[in-house]
C-alpha positions in Angstrom: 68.7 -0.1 19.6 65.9 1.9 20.6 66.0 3.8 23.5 62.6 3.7 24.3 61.9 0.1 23.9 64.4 -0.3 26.8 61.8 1.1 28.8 58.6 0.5 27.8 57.6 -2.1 25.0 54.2 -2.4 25.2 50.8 -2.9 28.2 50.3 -6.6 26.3 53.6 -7.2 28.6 52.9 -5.7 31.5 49.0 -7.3 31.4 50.6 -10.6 31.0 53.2 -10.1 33.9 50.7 -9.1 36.1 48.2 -12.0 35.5 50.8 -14.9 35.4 52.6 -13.0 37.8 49.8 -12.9 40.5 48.9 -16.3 39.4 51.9 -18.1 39.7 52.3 -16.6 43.5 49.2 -17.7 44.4 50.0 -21.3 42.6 53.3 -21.0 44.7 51.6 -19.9 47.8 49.0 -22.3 47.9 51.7 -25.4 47.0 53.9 -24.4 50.1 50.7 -23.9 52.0 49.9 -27.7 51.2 53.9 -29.0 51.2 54.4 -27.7 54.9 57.0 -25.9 56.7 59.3 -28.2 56.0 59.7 -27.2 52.4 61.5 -23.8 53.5 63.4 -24.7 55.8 66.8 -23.9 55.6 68.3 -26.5 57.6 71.3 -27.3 55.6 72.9 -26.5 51.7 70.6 -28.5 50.2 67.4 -26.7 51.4 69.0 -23.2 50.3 69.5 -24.6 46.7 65.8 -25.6 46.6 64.6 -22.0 47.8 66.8 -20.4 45.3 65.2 -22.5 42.7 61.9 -21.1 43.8 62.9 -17.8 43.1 64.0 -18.6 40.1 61.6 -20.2 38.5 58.7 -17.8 39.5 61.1 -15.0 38.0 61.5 -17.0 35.0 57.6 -17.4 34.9 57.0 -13.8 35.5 59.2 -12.4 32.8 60.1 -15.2 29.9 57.4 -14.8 27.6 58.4 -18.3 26.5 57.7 -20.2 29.3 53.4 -20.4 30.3 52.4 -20.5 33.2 51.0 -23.8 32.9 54.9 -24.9 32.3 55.8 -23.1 35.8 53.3 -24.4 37.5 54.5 -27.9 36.9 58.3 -27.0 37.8 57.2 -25.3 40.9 55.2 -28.0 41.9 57.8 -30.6 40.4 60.2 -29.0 42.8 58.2 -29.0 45.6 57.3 -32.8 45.0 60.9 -33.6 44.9 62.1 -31.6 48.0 58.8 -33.1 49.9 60.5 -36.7 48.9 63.8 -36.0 49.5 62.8 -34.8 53.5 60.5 -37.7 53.9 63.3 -39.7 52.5 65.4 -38.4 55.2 63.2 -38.6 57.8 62.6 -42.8 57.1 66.6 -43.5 56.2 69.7 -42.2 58.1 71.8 -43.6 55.7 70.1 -41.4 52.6 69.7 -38.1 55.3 73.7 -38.7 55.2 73.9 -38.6 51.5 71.9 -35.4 51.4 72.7 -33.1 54.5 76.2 -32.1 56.1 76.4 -32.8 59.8 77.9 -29.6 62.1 81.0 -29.2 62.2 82.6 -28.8 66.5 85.5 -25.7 65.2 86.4 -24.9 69.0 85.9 -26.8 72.5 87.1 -24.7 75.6 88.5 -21.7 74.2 90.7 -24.0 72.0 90.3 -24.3 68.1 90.4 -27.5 65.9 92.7 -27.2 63.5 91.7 -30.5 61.4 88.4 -29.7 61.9 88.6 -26.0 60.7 90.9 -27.3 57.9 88.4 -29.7 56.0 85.4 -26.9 56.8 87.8 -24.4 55.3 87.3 -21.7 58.2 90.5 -19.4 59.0 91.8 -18.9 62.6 90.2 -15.1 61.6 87.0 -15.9 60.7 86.9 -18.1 64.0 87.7 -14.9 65.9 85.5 -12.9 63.7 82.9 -15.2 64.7 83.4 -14.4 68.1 83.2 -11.4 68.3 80.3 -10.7 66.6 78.4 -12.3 69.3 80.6 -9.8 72.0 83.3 -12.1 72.7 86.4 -10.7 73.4 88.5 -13.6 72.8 88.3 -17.6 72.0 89.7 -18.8 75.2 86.1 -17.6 77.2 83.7 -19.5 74.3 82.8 -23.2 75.2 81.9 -23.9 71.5 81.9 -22.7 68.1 79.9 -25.0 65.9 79.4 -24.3 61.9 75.7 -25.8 61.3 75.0 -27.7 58.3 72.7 -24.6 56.8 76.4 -22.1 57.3 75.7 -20.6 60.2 77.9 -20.3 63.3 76.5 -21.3 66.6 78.7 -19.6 69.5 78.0 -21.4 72.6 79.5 -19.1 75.2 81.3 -20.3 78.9 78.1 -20.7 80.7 75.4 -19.7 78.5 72.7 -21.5 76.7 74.0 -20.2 73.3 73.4 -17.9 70.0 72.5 -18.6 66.3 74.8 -16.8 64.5 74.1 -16.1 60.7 77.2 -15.9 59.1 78.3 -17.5 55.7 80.9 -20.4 56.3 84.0 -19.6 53.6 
């Protein structure tokens, strides 16, 4: 191997990264511009998947000499077109918006945990109190709700209070 190629190989690859690079963020930009908020929005698994995709395929554009940009262009757009259809989809048809997206998940009413519930979302009796007292709580029995949102959140509703997003990964 040589040592220096590991570093440097060459300003024909750096030029090129730099001009698909810049193009395919504006190509991106532009596409989300057009798509709407929607696109990004991380309102369940399903979104996250899509943005991760993104990422990946403008890294894939920027540094795989194989793929042109021309070829990106069309998967970012390809993806974009897809996600656009499967949201308006779900907008039109509850029975498809079930097929695609999770629905919360109710893991404690009135200080007291649901054990089936926590069960099938696969959250421990600690990571329920973990929950909690990230937000400040002391202990379960003073939070009216603990909800695990369809994007993996926690919502802790407290006794009283209008309630918190919390932005925790559900395990």
């Amino acid at each position: 191997m040589n040592w220096s190629e590991m570093f440097f190989q060459g300003w024909n690859d750096i030029v090129r990264t730099l001009i698909v690079g810049a193009l395919a963020y504006a190509f991106l930009v532009v596409s989300l511009r057009v798509s709407g908020k929607r696109t990004l929005a991380k309102l369940n698994a399903f979104d996250l998947v899509v943005t991760v995709a993104f990422g990946s395929i403008l890294a894939t554009i920027l540094l795989s000499e194989d793929v042109a940009l021309a070829e990106g262009a069309t998967a970012l757009g390809l993806l974009i077109a897809l996600q656009y259809g499967v949201t308006t989809l779900s907008v039109h048809s509850r029975s498809f918006a079930r097929a695609v997206r999770a629905e919360p998940t109710l893991l404690l009413r009135d200080g007291a945990p649901l054990p089936n519930a926590m069960r099938r979302a696969r959250v421990t009796h600690e990571e329920l109190q973990a929950v909690v007292r990230t937000e400040g709580g002391r202990n379960l029995e003073n939070v009216s709700a603990v909800i695990l949102e369809t994007d993996g959140s926690f919502s802790v509703i407290g006794a009283g209070s209008a309630g918190v997003q919390v932005a925790c990964s559900g395990t």
